[in-house]
C-alpha positions as CSV (number, residue, x, y, z in Angstrom):
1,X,-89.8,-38.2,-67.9
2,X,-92.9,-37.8,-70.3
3,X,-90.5,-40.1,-72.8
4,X,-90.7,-43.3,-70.5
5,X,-94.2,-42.8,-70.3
6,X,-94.9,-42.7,-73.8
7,X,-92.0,-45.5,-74.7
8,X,-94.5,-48.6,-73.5
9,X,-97.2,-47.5,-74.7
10,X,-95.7,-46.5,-78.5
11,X,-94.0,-50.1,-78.1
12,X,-97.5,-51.7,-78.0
13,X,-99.3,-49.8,-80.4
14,X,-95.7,-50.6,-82.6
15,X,-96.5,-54.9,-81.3
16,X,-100.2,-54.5,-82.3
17,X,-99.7,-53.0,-85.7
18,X,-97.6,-56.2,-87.1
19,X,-99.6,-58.4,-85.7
20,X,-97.6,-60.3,-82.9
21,X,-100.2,-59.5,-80.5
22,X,-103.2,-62.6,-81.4
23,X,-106.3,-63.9,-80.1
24,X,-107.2,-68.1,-80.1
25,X,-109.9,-68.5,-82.1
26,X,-112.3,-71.4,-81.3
27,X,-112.8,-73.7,-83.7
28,X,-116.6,-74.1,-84.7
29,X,-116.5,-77.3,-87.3
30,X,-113.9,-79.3,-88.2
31,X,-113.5,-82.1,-91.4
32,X,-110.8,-84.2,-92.4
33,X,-109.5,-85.4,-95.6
34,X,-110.1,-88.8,-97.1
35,X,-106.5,-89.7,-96.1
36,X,-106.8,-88.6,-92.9
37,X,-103.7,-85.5,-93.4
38,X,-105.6,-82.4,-94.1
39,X,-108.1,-80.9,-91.3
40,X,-110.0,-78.1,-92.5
41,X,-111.7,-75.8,-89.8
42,X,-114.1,-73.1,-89.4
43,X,-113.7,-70.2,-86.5
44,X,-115.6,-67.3,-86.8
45,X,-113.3,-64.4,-87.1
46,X,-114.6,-62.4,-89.7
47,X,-111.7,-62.5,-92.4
48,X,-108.8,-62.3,-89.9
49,X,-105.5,-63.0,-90.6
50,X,-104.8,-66.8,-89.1
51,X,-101.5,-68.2,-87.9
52,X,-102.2,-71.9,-86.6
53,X,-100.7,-73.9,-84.5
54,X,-100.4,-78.0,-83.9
55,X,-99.2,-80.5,-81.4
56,X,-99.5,-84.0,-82.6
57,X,-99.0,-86.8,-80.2
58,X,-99.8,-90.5,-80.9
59,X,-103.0,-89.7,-78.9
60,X,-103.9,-86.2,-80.2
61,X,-103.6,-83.5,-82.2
62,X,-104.2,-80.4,-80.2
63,X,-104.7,-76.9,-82.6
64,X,-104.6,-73.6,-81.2
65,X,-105.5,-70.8,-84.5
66,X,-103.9,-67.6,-83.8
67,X,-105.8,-64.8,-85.2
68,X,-105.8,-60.7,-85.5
69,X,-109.0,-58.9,-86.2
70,X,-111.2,-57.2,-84.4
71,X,-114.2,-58.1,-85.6
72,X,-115.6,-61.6,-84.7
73,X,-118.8,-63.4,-84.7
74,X,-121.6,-65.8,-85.8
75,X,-121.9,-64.5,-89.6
76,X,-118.2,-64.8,-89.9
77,X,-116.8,-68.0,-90.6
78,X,-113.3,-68.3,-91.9
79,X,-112.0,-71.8,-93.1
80,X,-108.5,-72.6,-92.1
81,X,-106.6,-75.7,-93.6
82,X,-104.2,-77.8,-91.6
83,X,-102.1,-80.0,-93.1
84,X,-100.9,-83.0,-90.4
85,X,-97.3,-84.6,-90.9
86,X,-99.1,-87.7,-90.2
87,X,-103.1,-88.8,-90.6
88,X,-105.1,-88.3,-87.9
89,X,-106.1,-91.6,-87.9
90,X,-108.3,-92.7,-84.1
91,X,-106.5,-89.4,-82.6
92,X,-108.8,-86.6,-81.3
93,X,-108.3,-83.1,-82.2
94,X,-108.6,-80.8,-79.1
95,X,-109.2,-76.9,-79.5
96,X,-106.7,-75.3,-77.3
97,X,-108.5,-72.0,-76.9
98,X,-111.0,-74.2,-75.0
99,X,-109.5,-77.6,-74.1
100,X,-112.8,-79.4,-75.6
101,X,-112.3,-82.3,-78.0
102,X,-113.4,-81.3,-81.4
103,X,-116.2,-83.4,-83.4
104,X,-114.3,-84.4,-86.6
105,X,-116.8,-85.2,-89.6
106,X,-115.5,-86.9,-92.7
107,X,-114.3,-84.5,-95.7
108,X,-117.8,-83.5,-97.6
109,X,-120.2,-84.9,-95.0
Protein backbone atom coordinates (compact mmCIF):
# COMPACT_ATOMS: atom_id res chain seq x y z
CA UNK A 1 0.00 0.00 0.00
CA UNK A 2 2.72 2.56 1.13
CA UNK A 3 4.33 1.74 -2.52
CA UNK A 4 1.31 3.36 -4.51
CA UNK A 5 1.61 6.18 -2.35
CA UNK A 6 5.06 6.86 -2.80
CA UNK A 7 5.01 5.80 -6.88
CA UNK A 8 3.32 9.42 -7.88
CA UNK A 9 5.01 11.29 -6.01
CA UNK A 10 8.78 9.59 -6.87
CA UNK A 11 7.36 9.95 -10.53
CA UNK A 12 7.16 13.76 -10.19
CA UNK A 13 10.14 14.46 -8.37
CA UNK A 14 11.63 11.81 -11.36
CA UNK A 15 9.41 14.57 -14.20
CA UNK A 16 10.90 17.64 -12.34
CA UNK A 17 14.47 16.63 -12.19
CA UNK A 18 14.86 16.48 -16.25
CA UNK A 19 13.16 19.23 -16.71
CA UNK A 20 9.77 18.34 -18.60
CA UNK A 21 7.87 20.06 -16.01
CA UNK A 22 8.27 24.24 -17.30
CA UNK A 23 6.98 27.57 -16.56
CA UNK A 24 6.07 30.36 -19.61
CA UNK A 25 8.17 33.01 -19.20
CA UNK A 26 6.86 36.55 -20.23
CA UNK A 27 8.66 38.19 -22.54
CA UNK A 28 9.95 41.72 -21.26
CA UNK A 29 11.64 43.31 -24.66
CA UNK A 30 11.74 42.04 -27.85
CA UNK A 31 14.08 43.20 -31.17
CA UNK A 32 14.28 42.03 -34.56
CA UNK A 33 16.91 41.64 -37.02
CA UNK A 34 17.57 43.87 -39.91
CA UNK A 35 16.10 41.16 -42.21
CA UNK A 36 13.24 40.72 -40.28
CA UNK A 37 14.23 36.49 -39.35
CA UNK A 38 15.91 36.60 -36.01
CA UNK A 39 13.80 37.96 -32.82
CA UNK A 40 15.79 38.28 -29.83
CA UNK A 41 13.94 38.51 -26.40
CA UNK A 42 14.48 39.19 -22.92
CA UNK A 43 12.35 37.29 -19.94
CA UNK A 44 13.53 37.53 -16.64
CA UNK A 45 14.31 34.11 -15.44
CA UNK A 46 17.42 34.37 -13.84
CA UNK A 47 19.73 32.06 -16.05
CA UNK A 48 17.06 29.31 -16.61
CA UNK A 49 17.26 26.84 -18.97
CA UNK A 50 14.85 27.98 -22.09
CA UNK A 51 12.98 25.84 -24.52
CA UNK A 52 10.92 28.20 -26.95
CA UNK A 53 8.20 27.79 -28.80
CA UNK A 54 6.64 29.56 -32.20
CA UNK A 55 3.49 29.63 -34.22
CA UNK A 56 3.74 31.73 -37.31
CA UNK A 57 0.70 32.54 -39.20
CA UNK A 58 0.55 35.09 -42.07
CA UNK A 59 -0.89 37.42 -39.33
CA UNK A 60 1.34 36.50 -36.39
CA UNK A 61 3.88 34.97 -34.82
CA UNK A 62 2.80 33.88 -31.33
CA UNK A 63 6.06 32.69 -28.89
CA UNK A 64 5.54 30.89 -25.83
CA UNK A 65 9.49 30.38 -23.87
CA UNK A 66 9.37 27.44 -21.82
CA UNK A 67 11.68 27.72 -18.92
CA UNK A 68 12.93 25.74 -15.56
CA UNK A 69 14.33 27.65 -12.71
CA UNK A 70 13.29 28.61 -9.80
CA UNK A 71 14.51 31.68 -9.33
CA UNK A 72 12.89 34.66 -11.28
CA UNK A 73 12.80 38.29 -11.26
CA UNK A 74 13.45 42.01 -12.20
CA UNK A 75 17.56 41.70 -11.99
CA UNK A 76 17.41 38.72 -14.07
CA UNK A 77 17.12 39.15 -17.64
CA UNK A 78 17.98 36.28 -19.89
CA UNK A 79 18.15 36.94 -23.80
CA UNK A 80 16.60 34.25 -25.86
CA UNK A 81 17.10 34.18 -29.77
CA UNK A 82 14.45 33.00 -32.20
CA UNK A 83 15.19 32.44 -35.49
CA UNK A 84 11.70 32.69 -37.81
CA UNK A 85 11.40 30.38 -41.02
CA UNK A 86 10.17 33.51 -42.60
CA UNK A 87 10.63 37.56 -41.64
CA UNK A 88 8.33 38.91 -39.56
CA UNK A 89 7.69 41.39 -41.80
CA UNK A 90 3.90 43.65 -40.62
CA UNK A 91 3.08 40.43 -38.40
CA UNK A 92 2.78 40.96 -34.62
CA UNK A 93 4.45 38.87 -32.08
CA UNK A 94 2.06 37.84 -29.29
CA UNK A 95 3.47 36.46 -25.80
CA UNK A 96 1.51 33.38 -25.19
CA UNK A 97 2.13 33.35 -21.43
CA UNK A 98 -0.01 36.47 -21.57
CA UNK A 99 -1.85 36.86 -24.90
CA UNK A 100 -0.56 40.65 -25.14
CA UNK A 101 0.99 41.72 -28.42
CA UNK A 102 4.61 42.35 -27.94
CA UNK A 103 6.33 45.90 -28.91
CA UNK A 104 8.92 44.93 -31.48
CA UNK A 105 11.92 47.56 -31.70
CA UNK A 106 14.37 47.41 -34.62
CA UNK A 107 17.69 45.31 -33.94
CA UNK A 108 20.13 47.95 -31.89
CA UNK A 109 17.54 50.61 -31.22
Amino acid sequence: MRLRVLAPVVLALVVAACGLLADKAVIDGAWVSDDGMRLELIVLTCGARHDPEVAATADEVRITVWYSNESVGDSCADGVTITLEDPLGDRIVIDSATGDVVAVKPWGG
